[in-house]
N, C-alpha and C positions, 0 to 999 in steps of 0.2 A: 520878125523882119528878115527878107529873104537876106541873102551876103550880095556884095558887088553893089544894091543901091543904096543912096544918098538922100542927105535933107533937103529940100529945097528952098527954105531959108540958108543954110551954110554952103561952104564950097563943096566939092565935093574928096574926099578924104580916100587914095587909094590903100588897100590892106589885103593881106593876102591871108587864109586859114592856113594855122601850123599843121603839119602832116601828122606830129606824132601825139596830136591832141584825140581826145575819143570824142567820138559823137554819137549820142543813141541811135541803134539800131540805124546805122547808116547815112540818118539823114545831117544836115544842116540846118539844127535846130537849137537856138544859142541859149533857151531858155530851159531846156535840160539836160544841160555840161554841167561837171562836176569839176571846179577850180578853185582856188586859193588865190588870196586876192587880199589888200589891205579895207579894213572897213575902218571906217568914224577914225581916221589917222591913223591907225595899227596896223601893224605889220605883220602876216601869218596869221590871220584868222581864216577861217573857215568860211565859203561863201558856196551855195548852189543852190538848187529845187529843193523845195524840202519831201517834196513825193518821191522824187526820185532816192532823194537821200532814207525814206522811210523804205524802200524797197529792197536795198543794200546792193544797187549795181555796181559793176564795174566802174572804179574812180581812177582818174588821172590828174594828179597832183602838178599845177603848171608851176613858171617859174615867178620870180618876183618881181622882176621888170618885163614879162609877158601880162598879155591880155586876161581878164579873167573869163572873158566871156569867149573870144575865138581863138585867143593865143596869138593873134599878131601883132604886132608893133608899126603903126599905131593903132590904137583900136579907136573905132568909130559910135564905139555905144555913148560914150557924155554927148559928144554932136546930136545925136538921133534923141533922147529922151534929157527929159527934164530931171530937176534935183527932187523933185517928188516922188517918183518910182525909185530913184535910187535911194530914199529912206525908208519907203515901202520895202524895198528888198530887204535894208538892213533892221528891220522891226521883225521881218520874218525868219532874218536869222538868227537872233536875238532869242527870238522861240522857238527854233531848232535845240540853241547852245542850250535853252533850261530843259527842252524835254530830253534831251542827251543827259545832263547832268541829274535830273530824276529820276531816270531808266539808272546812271550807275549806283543812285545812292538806294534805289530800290536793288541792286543785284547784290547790294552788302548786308540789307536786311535779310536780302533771301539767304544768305550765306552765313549771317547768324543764325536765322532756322535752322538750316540744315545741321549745325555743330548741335544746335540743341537738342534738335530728334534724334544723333546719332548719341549725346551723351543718355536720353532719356530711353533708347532704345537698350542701352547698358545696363542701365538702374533694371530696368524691366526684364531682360536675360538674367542678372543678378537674382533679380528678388525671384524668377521662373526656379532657377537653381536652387535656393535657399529651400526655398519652396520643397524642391524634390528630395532634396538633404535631408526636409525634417520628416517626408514621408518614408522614407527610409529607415527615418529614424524610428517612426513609430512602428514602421512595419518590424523592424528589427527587437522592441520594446514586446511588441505583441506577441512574437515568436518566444521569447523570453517569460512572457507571463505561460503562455501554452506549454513549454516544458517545464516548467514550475509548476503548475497543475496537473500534468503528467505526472511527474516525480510524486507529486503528493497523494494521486491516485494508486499510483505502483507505491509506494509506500504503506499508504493502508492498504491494499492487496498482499503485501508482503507481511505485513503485519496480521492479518487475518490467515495464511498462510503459517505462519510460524505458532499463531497460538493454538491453531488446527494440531500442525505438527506435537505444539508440547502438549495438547491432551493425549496425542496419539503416544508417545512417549511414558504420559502418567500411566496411562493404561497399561502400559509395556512393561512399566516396573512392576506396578501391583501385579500381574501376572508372572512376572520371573523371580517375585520373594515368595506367590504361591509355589512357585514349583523347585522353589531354591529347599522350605520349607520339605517341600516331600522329597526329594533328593537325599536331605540330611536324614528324616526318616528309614529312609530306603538304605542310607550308607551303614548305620546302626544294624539294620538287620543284615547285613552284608558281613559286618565285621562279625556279629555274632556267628554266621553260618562258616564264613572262614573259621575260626575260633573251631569252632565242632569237626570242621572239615580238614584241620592241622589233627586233630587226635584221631582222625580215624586213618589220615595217612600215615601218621607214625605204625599204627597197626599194621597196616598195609605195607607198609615196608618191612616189619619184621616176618611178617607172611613170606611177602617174596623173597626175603633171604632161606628162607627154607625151603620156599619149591626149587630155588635156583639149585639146592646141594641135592634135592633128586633129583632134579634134571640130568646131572652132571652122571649119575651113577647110571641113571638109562639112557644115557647116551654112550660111555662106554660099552653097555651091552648089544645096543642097534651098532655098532662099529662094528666089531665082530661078527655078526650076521651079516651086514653088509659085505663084508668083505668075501663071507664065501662065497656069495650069492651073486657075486662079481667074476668071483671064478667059474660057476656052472653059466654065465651066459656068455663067455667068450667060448667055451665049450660050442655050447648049441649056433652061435655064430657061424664058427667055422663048415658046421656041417650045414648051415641053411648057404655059403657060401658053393660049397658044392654042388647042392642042387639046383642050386639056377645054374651054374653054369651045364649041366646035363640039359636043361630047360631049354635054354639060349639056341643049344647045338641041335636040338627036336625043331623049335620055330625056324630055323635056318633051311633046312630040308624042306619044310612042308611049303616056304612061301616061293622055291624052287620048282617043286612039283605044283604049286599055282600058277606060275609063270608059265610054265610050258603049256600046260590044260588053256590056257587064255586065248595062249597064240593058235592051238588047233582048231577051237570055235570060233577066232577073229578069220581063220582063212575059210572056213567053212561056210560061214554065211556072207563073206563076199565071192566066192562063186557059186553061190546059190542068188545072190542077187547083184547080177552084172548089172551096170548101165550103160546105155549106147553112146554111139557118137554125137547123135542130135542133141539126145539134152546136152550134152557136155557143154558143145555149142551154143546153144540158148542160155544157156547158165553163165558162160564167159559174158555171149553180148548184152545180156542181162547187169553184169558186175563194169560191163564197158561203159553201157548207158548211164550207171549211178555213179561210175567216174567222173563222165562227163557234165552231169549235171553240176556234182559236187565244185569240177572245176569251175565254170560259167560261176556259180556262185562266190567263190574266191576271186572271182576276175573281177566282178561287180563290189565285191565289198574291197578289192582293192583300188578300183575306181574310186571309188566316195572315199577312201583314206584319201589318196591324189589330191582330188576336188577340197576335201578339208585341209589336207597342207598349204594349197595354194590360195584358200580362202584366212588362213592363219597366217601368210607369209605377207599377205596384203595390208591384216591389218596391225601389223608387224610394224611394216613401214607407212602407217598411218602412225602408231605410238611414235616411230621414230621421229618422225615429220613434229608431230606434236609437241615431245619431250625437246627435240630444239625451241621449237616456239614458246616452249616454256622458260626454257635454259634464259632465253633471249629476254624474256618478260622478267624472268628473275635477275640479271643482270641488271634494268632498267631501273630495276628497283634496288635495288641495293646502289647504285649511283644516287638514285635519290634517295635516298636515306642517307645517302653521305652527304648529300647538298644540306636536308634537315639536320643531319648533326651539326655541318658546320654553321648553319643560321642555328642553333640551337646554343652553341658554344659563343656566339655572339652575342645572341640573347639573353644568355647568363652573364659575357661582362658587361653588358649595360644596364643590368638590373646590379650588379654590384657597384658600376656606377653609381646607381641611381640612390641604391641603399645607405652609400657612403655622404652622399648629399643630402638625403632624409635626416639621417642621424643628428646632423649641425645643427636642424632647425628644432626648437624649443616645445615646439607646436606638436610633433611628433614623439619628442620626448615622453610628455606630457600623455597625448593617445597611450604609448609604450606601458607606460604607469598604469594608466587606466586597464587597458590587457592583462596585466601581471595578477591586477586583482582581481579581475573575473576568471582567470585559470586558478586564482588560490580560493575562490569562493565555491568554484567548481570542484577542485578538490575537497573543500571541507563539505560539499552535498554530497559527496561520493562515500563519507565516512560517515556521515550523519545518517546514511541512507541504510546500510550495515546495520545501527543500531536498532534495538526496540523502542523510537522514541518519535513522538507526534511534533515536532517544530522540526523548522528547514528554515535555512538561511533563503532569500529569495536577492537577487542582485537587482536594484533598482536604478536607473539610468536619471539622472537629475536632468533641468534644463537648462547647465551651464557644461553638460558635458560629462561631467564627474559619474562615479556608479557608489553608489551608497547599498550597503548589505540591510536588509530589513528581516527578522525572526516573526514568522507569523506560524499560528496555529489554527488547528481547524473553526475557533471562533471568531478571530482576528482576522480570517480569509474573507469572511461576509462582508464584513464592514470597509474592510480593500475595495472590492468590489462595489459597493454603495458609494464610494469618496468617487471612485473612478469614474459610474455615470454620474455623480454631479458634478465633477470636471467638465464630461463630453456635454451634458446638457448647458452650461455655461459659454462652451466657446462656442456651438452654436449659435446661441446668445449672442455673443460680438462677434459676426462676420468679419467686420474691420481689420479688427484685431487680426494680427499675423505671429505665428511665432519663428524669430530667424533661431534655429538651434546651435547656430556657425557664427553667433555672436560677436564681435572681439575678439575674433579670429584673425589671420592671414590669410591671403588666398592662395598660396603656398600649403598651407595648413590644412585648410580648406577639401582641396585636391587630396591630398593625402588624405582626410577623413573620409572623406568620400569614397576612394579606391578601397578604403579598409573595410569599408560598410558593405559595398557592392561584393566583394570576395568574400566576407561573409554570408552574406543572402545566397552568395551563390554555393559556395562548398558547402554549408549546413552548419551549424553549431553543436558536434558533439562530444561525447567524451573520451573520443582517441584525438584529443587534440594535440598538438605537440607541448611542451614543457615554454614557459619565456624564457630559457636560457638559450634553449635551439632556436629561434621566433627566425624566422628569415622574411623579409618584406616580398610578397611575391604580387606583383602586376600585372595584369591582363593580358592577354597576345597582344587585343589589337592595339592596345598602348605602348607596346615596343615598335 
């Protein structure tokens, strides 16, 4: 019903539309306003279009003693329509108020889902976790059995190696008491031949006590000869000194009288064979030519010296050019490596931090124990390993955490192996079955087992491990 007309049963009722009431899309259209308004005696309920109200438009809340329908005072809607539509309207609001109140109690179920996917979403991260715990754990176990089987191979290698060795050795003695035996034979005849060879030096010394006393008396007599015989050649000395010098003074003359004879045949045959002026000539420009060549060639190899200095002076100051750019790169780097030392020096107090916090929890403690006794199992493989002897402690990881030592032998390793697949073929068997190895744990505890297994798998299990009195808790980069 348009505004401004009237019933024609009643009077007519003047009213005027509030300005700051909304009206859809412009028009004047009273029947999709959004007003408040009393229903069935109440005050403040909720009255409009229930399309429009399912659309979620623009509302304008009127007042109490305003119109619900156009906001004026008076309003003309009870004149114009009967008490029928106005129960019709309020049965339809009626079914507004429950589909409103069913949309909220639906938005609380939906809001307990959601708590419950995200709690069920945890359980399922959790058990993903556990999950990769125990693989870790197995892969860890496996590695364990593989240098336990190592060990027992290098063991019997080592063992076939040393019995090799002590046959080599048996051999060695039986050979060195054969030759100890001829030895002592050989020393027997030794002493004997000494024995015989002491009496015949006595002999021999009394020998040469006696040549020595003639010696002594012919030496006396060569003295005496000698000595004259010392006299007549200082004699003939002196006169062979005399004739050379007569000698000396004859070569002196004769190479005098050479000298002159030389000089008479050197002038003789240069005026018997003069040369002219021309060759002389020819012979200078001849000596001028292979100056000049020689020069030119001195000029040219001093050339290409030139050209090589100034090709060495170029890349002179390319090195130098370079050598800053190095200087410059090396600088750069040593700033950062001062930035990493001091992020390094940070990273060490928050890993002592962290250390400090590990230590309080129980759970940790606990692992700590467990450590001590695979470095003192690992010591005692290490001494077992030394011996000549077929059993080896083997460290066996339980599925409460704990490590239990087990002595197997080379017939006792079969049977290991046989329990082991019908384990695996067993839990095959139960798919369902899960095993959490992080049981009744913490998840504080947890965390730490985890970090201790991963830095395991990753640095190697071997036998430069450190002692557990040094043990320092050491944590990933990216977990600082």
């Amino acid at each position: 019903m348009e505004s401004g007309k009237t019933s024609p049963e009643k009077k007519k009722v003047s009213w005027s539309p509030n300005p700051l009431i909304y009206w859809k899309d412009g028009e004047e259209n009273k029947q999709d306003l959004h007003w408040r308004g009393p229903v069935d005696g109440g005050d403040g309920a909720w009255v409009g279009n229930f399309d429009v109200a399912l659309e979620g438009a623009k509302k304008r809340w009127v007042g109490k003693d305003e119109c619900g329908h156009c906001g004026g005072l008076p309003c003309p809607w009870d004149s114009l329509h009967g008490e029928a539509e106005r129960k019709q309207r309020v049965k339809d609001l009626q079914f507004v108020q429950k589909t409103i109140e069913e949309m909220k109690e639906l938005e609380a179920k939906y809001k307990k889902v959601c708590d419950k996917n995200d709690e069920m979403a945890d359980t399922i991260r959790y058990m993903k976790e556990s999950e990769n715990d125990w693989k870790i754990a197995k892969l860890l176990m496996a590695r364990q059995i593989q240098e336990k089987d190592a060990l027992i191979n290098q063991h019997i290698e080592e063992k076939h190696k040393l019995m090799v060795e002590v046959s080599k050795l048996k051999q060695n003695m039986h050979m060195l008491r054969e030759e100890n035996s001829k030895n002592k034979k050989k020393s027997e005849y030794k002493e004997a031949r000494a024995q015989r060879l002491s009496l015949d030096l006595a002999a021999a010394v009394e020998e040469c006590d006696e040549a020595k006393v003639e010696i002594e008396r012919t030496a006396r007599k060569y003295r005496n000869i000698i000595q004259e015989n010392l006299i007549e050649i200082e004699k003939l000395k002196k006169e062979v000194e005399t004739i050379n010098e007569q000698l000396v003074n004859v070569t002196k003359l004769m190479e005098t009288q050479k000298h002159e004879l030389n000089k008479m045949t050197g002038m003789y045959w240069e005026l018997k064979h003069d040369n002219t002026k021309d060759e002389i000539i020819d012979d200078l420009k001849k000596k001028l030519s292979k100056s000049e060549e020689i020069k030119d060639i001195w000029i040219s190899h001093s050339q290409k010296l030139t050209d090589n200095i100034s090709e060495l002076e170029v890349e002179i100051t390319d090195l130098k050019s370079n050598l800053k750019a190095s200087q410059q790169q090396c600088q750069k780097k040593e700033e950062n490596i001062r930035v990493l030392q001091m992020r390094r020096e940070n990273d060490a107090v928050e890993i002592t931090r962290l250390q400090k916090r590990l230590q309080a929890n129980n759970k940790f403690n606990q692992f700590m124990d467990i450590k001590k006794e695979m470095t003192v199992v690992k010591q005692e493989n290490n001494v077992l390993r030394n011996k000549i002897n077929s059993f080896t402690p083997v460290p066996v990881l339980q599925r409460d955490g704990s490590v239990r030592e087990m002595v197997l032998d080379s017939a006792k390793l079969g049977i290991l192996v046989e329990e082991e697949v019908q384990s695996k073929s067993q839990t095959q068997s139960m798919p369902n079955q899960k095993f959490d190895f992080f049981k009744g744990h913490s998840r504080r505890a947890k965390s730490a087992k985890l970090l201790r297994l991963r830095d395991s798998m990753g640095s190697g299990i071997d036998q430069s491990e450190p002692e557990v009195e040094d043990y320092q808790f050491r944590p990933k980069s990216n977990l600082s």
